[in-house]
Structure formats: C-alpha cells, structure tokens
C-alpha positions in Angstrom: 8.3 14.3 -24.2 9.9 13.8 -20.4 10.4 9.9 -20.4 8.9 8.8 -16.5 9.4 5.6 -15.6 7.1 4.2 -13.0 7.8 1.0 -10.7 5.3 -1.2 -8.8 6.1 -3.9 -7.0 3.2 -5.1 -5.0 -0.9 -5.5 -5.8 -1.5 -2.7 -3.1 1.0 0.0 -4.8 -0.7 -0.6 -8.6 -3.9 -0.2 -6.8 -2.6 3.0 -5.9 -0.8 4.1 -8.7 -3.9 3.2 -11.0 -5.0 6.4 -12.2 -1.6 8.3 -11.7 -0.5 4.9 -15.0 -3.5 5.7 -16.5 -3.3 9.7 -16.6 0.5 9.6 -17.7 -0.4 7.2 -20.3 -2.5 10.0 -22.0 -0.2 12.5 -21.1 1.1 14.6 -24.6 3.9 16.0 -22.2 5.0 12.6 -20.8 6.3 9.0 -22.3 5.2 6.2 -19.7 7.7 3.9 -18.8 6.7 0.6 -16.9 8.7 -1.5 -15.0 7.1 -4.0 -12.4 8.7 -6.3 -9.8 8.5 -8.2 -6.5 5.5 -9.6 -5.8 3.6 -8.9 -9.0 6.0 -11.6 -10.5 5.4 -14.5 -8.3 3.3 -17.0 -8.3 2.9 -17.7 -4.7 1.2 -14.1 -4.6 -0.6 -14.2 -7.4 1.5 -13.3 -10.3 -0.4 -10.1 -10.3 1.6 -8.3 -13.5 -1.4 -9.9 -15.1 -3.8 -7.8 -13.8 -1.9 -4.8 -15.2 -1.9 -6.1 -18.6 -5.6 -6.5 -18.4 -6.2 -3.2 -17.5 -4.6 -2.5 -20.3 -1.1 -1.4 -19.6 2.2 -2.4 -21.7 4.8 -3.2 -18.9 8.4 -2.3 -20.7 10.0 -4.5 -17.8 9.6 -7.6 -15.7 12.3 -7.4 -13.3 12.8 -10.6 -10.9 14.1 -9.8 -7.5 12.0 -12.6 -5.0 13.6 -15.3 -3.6 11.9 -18.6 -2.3 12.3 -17.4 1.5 10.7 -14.4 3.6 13.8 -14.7 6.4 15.6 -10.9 7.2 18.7 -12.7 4.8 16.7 -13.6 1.9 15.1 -10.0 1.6 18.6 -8.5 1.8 19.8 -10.2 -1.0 16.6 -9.4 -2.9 17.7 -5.4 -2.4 21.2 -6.3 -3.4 19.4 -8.6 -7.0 17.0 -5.7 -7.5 19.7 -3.2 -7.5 21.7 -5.2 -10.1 18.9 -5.4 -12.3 17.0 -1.8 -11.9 20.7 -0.1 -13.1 20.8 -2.5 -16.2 16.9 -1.5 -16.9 17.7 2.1 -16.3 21.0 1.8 -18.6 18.6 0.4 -21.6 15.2 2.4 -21.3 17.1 6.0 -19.6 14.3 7.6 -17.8 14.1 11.3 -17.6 12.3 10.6 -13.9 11.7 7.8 -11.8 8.3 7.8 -10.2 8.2 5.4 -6.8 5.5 5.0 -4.0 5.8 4.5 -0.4 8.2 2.4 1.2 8.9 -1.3 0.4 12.4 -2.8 -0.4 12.1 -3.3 -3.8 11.7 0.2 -4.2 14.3 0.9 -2.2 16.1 -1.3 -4.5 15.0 0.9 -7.2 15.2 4.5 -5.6 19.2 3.3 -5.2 20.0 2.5 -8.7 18.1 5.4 -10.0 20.4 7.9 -7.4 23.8 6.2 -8.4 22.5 6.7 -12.2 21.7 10.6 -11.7 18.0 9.8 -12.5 15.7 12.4 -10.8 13.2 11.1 -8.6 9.9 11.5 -7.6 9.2 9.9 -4.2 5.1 9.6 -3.4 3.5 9.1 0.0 6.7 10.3 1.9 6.8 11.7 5.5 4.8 8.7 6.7 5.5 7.1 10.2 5.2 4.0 10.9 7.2 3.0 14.1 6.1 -1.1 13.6 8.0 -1.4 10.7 11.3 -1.4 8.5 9.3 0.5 6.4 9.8 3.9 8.8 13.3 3.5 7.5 13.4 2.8 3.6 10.6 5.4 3.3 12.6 8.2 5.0 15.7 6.6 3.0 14.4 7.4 -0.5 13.0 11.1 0.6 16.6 11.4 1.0 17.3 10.3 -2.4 14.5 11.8 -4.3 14.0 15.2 -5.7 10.3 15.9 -6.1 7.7 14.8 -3.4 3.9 14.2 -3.0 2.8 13.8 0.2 -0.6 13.4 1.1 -1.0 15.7 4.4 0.3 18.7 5.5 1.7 17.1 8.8 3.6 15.0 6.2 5.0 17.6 4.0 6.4 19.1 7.4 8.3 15.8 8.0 9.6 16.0 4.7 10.9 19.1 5.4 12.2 18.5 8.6 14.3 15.7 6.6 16.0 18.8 5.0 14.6 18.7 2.0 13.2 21.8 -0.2 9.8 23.3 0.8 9.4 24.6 -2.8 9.8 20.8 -4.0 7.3 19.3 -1.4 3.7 19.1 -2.5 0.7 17.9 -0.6 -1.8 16.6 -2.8 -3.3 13.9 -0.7 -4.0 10.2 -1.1 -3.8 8.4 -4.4 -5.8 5.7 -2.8 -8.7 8.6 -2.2 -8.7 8.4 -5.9 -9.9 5.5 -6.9 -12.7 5.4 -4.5 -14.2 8.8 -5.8 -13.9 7.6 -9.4 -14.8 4.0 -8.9 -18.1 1.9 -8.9 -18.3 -1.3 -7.0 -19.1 -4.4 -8.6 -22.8 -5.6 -7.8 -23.2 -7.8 -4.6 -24.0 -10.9 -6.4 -21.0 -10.5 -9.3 -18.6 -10.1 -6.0 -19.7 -12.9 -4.6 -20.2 -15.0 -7.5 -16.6 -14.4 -8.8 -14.4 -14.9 -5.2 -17.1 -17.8 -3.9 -18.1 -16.2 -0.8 -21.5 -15.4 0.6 -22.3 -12.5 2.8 -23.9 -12.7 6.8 -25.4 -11.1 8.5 -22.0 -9.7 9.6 -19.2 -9.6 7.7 -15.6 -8.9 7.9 -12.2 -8.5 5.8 -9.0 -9.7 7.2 -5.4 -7.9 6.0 -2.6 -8.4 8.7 1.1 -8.0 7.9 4.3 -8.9 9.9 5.5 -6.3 12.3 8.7 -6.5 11.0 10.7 -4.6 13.9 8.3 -6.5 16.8 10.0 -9.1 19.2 7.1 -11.4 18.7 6.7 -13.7 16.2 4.3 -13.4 13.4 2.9 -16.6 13.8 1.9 -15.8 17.7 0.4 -12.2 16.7 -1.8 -13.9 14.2 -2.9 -16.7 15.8 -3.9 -14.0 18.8 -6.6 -12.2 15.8 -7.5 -16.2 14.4 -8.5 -16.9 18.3 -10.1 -13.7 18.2 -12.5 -13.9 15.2 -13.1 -18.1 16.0 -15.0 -17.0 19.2 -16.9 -14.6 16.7 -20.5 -16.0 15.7 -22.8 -15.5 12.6 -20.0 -13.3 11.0 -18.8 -14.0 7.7 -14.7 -13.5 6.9 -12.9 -13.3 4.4 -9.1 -12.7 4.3 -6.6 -11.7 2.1 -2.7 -12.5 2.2 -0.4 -10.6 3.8 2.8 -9.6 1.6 6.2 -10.7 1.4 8.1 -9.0 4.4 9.7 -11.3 7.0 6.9 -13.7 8.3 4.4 -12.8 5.7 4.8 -17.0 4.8 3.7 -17.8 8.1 0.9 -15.8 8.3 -0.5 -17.1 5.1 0.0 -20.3 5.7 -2.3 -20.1 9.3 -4.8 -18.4 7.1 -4.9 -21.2 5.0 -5.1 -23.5 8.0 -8.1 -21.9 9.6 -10.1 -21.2 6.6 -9.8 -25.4 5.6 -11.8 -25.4 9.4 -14.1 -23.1 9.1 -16.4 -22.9 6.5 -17.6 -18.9 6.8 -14.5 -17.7 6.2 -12.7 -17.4 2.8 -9.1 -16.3 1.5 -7.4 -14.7 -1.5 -3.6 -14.2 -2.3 -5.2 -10.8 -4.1 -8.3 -9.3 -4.8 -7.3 -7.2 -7.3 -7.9 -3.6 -7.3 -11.6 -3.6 -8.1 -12.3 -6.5 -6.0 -11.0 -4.7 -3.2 -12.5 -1.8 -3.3 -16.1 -3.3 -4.2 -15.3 -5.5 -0.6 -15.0 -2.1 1.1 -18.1 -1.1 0.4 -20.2 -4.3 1.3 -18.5 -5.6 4.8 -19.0 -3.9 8.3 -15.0 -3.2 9.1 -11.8 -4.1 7.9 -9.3 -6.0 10.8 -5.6 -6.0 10.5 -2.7 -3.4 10.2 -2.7 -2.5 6.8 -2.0 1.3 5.8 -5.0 0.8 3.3 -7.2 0.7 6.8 -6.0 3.9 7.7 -6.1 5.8 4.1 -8.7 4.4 2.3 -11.3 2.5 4.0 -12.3 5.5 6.2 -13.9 6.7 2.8 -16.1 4.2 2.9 -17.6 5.1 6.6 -16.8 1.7 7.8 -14.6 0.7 11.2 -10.9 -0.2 10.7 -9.7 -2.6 13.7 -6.0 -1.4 13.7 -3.9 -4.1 15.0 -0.7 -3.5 17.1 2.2 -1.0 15.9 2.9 -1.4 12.3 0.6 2.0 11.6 1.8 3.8 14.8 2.1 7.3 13.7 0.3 8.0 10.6 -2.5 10.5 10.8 -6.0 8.8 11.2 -8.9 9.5 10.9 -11.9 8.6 14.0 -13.2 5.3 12.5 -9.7 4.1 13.3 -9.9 1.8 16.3 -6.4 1.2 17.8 -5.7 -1.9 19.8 -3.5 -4.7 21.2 -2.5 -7.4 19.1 -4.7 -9.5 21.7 -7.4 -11.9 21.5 -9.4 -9.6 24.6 -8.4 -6.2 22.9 -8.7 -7.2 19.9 -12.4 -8.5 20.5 -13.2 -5.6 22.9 -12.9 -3.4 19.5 -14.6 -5.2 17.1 -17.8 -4.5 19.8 -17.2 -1.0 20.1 -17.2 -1.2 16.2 -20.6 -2.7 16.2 -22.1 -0.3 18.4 -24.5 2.4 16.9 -22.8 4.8 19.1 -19.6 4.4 17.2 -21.1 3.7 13.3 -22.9 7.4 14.1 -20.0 9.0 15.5 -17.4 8.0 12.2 -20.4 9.2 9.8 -19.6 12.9 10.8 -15.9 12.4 10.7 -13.4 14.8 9.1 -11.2 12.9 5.8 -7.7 13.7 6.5 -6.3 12.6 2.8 -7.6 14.6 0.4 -10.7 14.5 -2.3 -9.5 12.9 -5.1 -8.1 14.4 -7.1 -4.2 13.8 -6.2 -3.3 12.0 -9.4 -4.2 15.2 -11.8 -2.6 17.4 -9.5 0.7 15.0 -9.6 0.8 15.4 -13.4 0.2 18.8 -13.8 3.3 19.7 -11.8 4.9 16.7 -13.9 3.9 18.3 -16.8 4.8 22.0 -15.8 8.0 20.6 -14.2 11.8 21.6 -15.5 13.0 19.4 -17.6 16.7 19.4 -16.0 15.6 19.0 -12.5 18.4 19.7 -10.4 20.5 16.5 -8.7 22.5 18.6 -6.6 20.2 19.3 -3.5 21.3 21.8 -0.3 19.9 20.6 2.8 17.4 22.9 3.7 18.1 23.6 7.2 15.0 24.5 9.3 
C-alpha cells in the first residue's frame, strides 16, 4: 500500500480535505498518514485538532510551529520551526507521497521539507491567483515543488502549466469544497442556533475577513471600515467568525471581540467547525469578507458573497460575487445591491465554475492508479 501522508494546518483546509481523509482512509491501495499543525494546535484559535479526532480520524502527528505573535518576523520563524520539525516527522513515518492544499506557510513549511527529503508531492488547488496576498507566492512556490496537481478549473490547470510544469501531471477535478456541500445536510435551524447562541433576523449575515497581507493599510483600519459598515446596518443579525493567523489576523479579532461586547445582534466564533459552517451557509442572506471560501463555496448555496478589497483578486468567480472597496460607502452600496430581487434572481441562473462534486473520488482514483515511483526529476515543460 502507497503510504500518503496528508497535512492540515488550519479549520478551513480540514474542511476541505474532509472527504479526500475520509476516502483515503478506506482506501485498500493507500495507508493514510496524518500530520496536523498551525492553527489546529492552538488555543487562541480553537485548538481545532479536536474536531478531527471527533470525526473520527487518528492524527499520527501534532506538529507545533505557532508562535505567540502574528508580526511578518514571528511567521518567518514559524516557516524556519515547521521545517525543522516536518523533516524529523518525514524521517520517522517516510511517506511514499505528501498530499498538501492551497497555500499557507505552514505548508510551505511542509512542501520544503518534503522536496529536500525526495518525497513526491501532490500540491491541491494550485494555479490560483490571488494578487492581495503572500499567498499568490507560496502557492505558486510549492507547484514548483510538487509533482502531481489538482486544480479545480481549467483556467487553473493552464497556469499550472504556464509554471512549466507537465500537462500529463495536471488534472482538473474541481473544488473539494464543492464536495462537501453536495454530500452534506445542514443541521436544523433551531440545533444551529441552540448550539453557537445566536438567533436569526429578519436579515442575517456572516462575517470572515482576513488581513491583506501585501496591502499598505493596516488591518485594523480595513476592518474597522466593514465594523462602521455593518453598525449603520439595521434589523440584521451578524455573526462573525475569526480571521486566521497571517500578519494582523490578532487585530482583527480582537475589534471583533470589541464590537460584538457592544452590540447585542451580532455574535463571534474562533471556528465553526466544518458542519457548523456549512449549515450557516445555508440559513443567512450573504457572506461579507474576503475569504476564498466566498468565492468557491458559498456560490453553491445561491447566496451573495460581499468580496472585500484585493485578497481574492484573480480567482475565477462566479456572478453572485460582488466585488468592492474595502470602504464603509462601497462596502454598504453592495450589501443593497445584494438585497435587491434583481440581483437574488439573476445569481439563481448562474453558471458553477468549480466543479460537481465529485473531486475527492476523482483525486484518489488517480492516487490509486498512480506509479508507485513517481518521478522527482521534473523537465520544465516549456510552452
């Protein structure tokens, strides 16, 4: 059986990776190997790992790369830790392939060590742009070092190979995230609201922002533009969840905090949790912020998405995506158009760019079917 290993470091990528863990787990071709970090190991943001053992899932290793700060320093020397310790995991547990998702620096940190350890890799959700971010970069960085990739459009797998890498190696087999909304069913009304405390409105609205970690501006001014935004809201019901651990992602939690303790419609979480989440989607009007879930998944659920500022600039998107400013008049001046019957009838028709659910079987029957010895040595495939 082909050992893969499979690393998470955030709630958002095990939400993704859900089914993908579940399927490999059954797998009689492949041995699941599970290694979480980052966030899933700190208490500030919820010490999620535990949600992964309730689904269910041994993890093989805890690997602790956080530090107490969110500051451009601290996160460098959290790559630097999480490189140290991913090779000495690696060493011990020997992967035949390293599965990673997307583009946050603990998998960077991982991607890294597996390259220097000649561990094939297996890069999901690459080609992605996203010019707000230093995510643009560490995603595009481990395409480079992977060997396999699942992308989740064809404008994506293009990118991919623009990068130089080989077309017979690039796959497009849509969103993971489209996944679990086909195969999942939302917890009742009154359980949601019973277990996070919060009532629906009449209106109602979730809240993810995250630092816009190449922006000039400060975190704490671009979110206390959307807070001055949704205070001048009226009978509309919030409820927010925390942004992650990027540079700023502290301050923004921390004015979430503040405005919540003023106003009593709105409510926060550090996590939701992967069925949470989901079961949110499908009872409030739109989701506000700039997360990449807003763009992939929630279009699924023929709501709005209120796309903040630059942090998704460049990813393919659907026509219930609003772009704006990250202003208090722009940001306002979409939320109406989102409300408008003009709008809600116009995203009901749309085209779904990402796929139809079934991206996680598709990923492990070419895992399955896959060489064993997949090749390390790569030729740039020149266009």
């Amino acid at each position: 059986m082909k050992k893969v290993c499979i690393v998470t470091g955030s709630r958002a990528e095990y939400g993704l990776l859900y089914l993908l863990i579940k399927g490999i787990q059954k797998s009689k071709k492949l041995k699941l190997q599970l290694v979480v970090t980052g966030m899933h190991l700190s208490h500030e943001f919820g010490e999620t790992y535990k949600e992964i053992e309730k689904d269910g899932f041994k993890i093989d290793y805890k690997i602790e790369t956080l530090l107490s700060s969110d500051t451009s320093v601290s996160i460098s020397k959290s790559v630097g830790l999480g490189i140290i310790s991913f090779a000495e995991v690696f060493e011990q547990i020997k992967p035949d392939l390293l599965i990673v998702l997307g583009d946050r620096f603990e998998i960077l940190s991982a991607a890294t060590a597996a390259m220097i350890s000649r561990i094939p890799i297996a890069h999901l959700h690459g080609g992605e742009s996203t010019e707000g971010a230093i995510d643009e970069a560490i995603r595009h960085a481990i395409t480079k070092m992977s060997h396999l990739h699942f992308v989740s459009t064809n404008e994506y797998k293009k990118r991919v190979i623009q990068l130089g890498e080989n077309p017979s190696n690039v796959y497009n087999v849509g969103a993971l995230g489209v996944d679990n909304i086909i195969h999942f069913k939302p917890i009742t009304k009154t359980k949601f609201e019973k277990d996070i405390k919060f009532i629906f409105g009449n209106k109602n609205i979730l809240v993810t922002y995250h630092p816009e970690t190449l922006e000039s501006t400060t975190a704490e001014s671009q979110m206390l533009q959307i807070l001055h935004a949704l205070e001048s809201l009226t009978d509309t019901n919030i409820l927010f969840t925390f942004s992650n651990a990027d540079n700023g992602g502290r301050e923004i939690n921390n004015l979430i905090k503040e405005f919540v303790s003023k106003h009593n419609n709105c409510s926060w979480h550090i996590s939701l949790g992967r069925a949470r989440y989901l079961s949110a989607l499908s009872y409030v009007d739109m989701v506000v912020g700039n997360s990449s879930s807003g763009i992939i998944e929630v279009p699924y659920f023929k709501i709005p998405t209120i796309n903040i500022g630059e942090r998704q600039k460049g990813r393919v998107k659907a026509n219930s995506i609003i772009d704006c400013e990250c202003r208090k008049s722009s940001i306002l001046k979409a939320i109406k158009i989102a409300y408008s019957e003009t709008f809600k009838s116009k995203i009901r028709k749309q085209k779904l760019p990402y796929g139809n659910g079934k991206t996680h079987i598709e990923i492990i029957n070419i895992l399955e079917s896959a060489k064993s010895d997949i090749l390390l040595k790569k030729s740039f495939h020149d266009l």
